[in-house]
C-alpha positions as CSV (number, residue, x, y, z in Angstrom):
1,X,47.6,5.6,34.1
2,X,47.0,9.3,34.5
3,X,48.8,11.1,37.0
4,X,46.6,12.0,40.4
5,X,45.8,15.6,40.9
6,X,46.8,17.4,43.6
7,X,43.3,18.0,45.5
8,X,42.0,18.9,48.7
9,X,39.9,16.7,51.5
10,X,36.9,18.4,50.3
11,X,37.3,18.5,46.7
12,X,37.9,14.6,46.8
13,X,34.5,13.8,48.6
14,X,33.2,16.1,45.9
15,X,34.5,13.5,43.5
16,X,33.5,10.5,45.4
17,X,29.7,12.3,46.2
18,X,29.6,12.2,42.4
19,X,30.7,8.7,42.0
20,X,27.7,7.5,44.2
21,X,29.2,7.9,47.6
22,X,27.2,8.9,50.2
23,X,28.6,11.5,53.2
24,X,27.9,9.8,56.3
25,X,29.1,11.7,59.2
26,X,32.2,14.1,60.0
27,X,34.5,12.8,62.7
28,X,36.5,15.6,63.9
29,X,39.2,16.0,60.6
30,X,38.0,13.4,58.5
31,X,34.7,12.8,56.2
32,X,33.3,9.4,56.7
33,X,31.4,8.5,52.9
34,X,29.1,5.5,52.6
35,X,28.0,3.6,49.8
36,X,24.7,1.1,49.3
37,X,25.9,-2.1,48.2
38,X,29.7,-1.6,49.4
39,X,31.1,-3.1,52.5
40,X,33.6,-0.9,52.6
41,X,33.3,3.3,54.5
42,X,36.0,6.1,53.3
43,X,37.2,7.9,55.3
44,X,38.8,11.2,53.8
45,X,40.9,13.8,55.8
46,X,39.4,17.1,55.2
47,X,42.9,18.9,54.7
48,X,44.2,21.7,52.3
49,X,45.9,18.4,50.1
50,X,45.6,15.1,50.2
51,X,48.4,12.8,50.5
52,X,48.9,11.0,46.8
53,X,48.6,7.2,48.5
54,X,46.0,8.5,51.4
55,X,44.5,9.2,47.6
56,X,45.2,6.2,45.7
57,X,44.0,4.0,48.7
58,X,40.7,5.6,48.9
59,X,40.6,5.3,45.1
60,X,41.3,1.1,46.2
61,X,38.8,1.1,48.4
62,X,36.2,2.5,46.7
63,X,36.6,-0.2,43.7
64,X,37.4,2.3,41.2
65,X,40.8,2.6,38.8
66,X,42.3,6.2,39.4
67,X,41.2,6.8,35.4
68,X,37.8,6.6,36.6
69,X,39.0,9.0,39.4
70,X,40.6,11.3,37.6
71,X,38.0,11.5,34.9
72,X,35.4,12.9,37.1
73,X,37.7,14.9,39.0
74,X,39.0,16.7,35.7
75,X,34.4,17.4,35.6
76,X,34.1,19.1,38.2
């Protein structure tokens, strides 16, 4: 498993905009994403880094191994 990079609120809903995810709405700090066909909303804290497991949750939530993560990430 590659290591998670060290990325900030917005760059991570970058990723996840990219991966099919949808932004939704902005709730004071924190980007709520969307996704048709998925029960589940993410909700990302737009801060200068993310926390690694406020990362790898997201990554959990969003059906997704943190390769795939990381590949796109490493895209953009």
């Amino acid at each position: 498993m590659p290591p998670l990079p060290t990325l900030s609120g917005r760059e991570v809903v970058r990723v996840f905009v990219a991966l099919g995810w949808e932004v939704a709405r902005q709730k004071g700090s924190h980007v709520i994403l969307v996704k048709d066909g998925h029960s589940a909303t993410l909700s990302v804290p737009d801060h200068r880094v993310v926390a690694k497991g406020t990362l790898r949750a997201l990554i959990r939530a969003a059906d997704l191994t943190v390769s795939e993560f990381v590949s796109v990430a490493e895209e953009r």
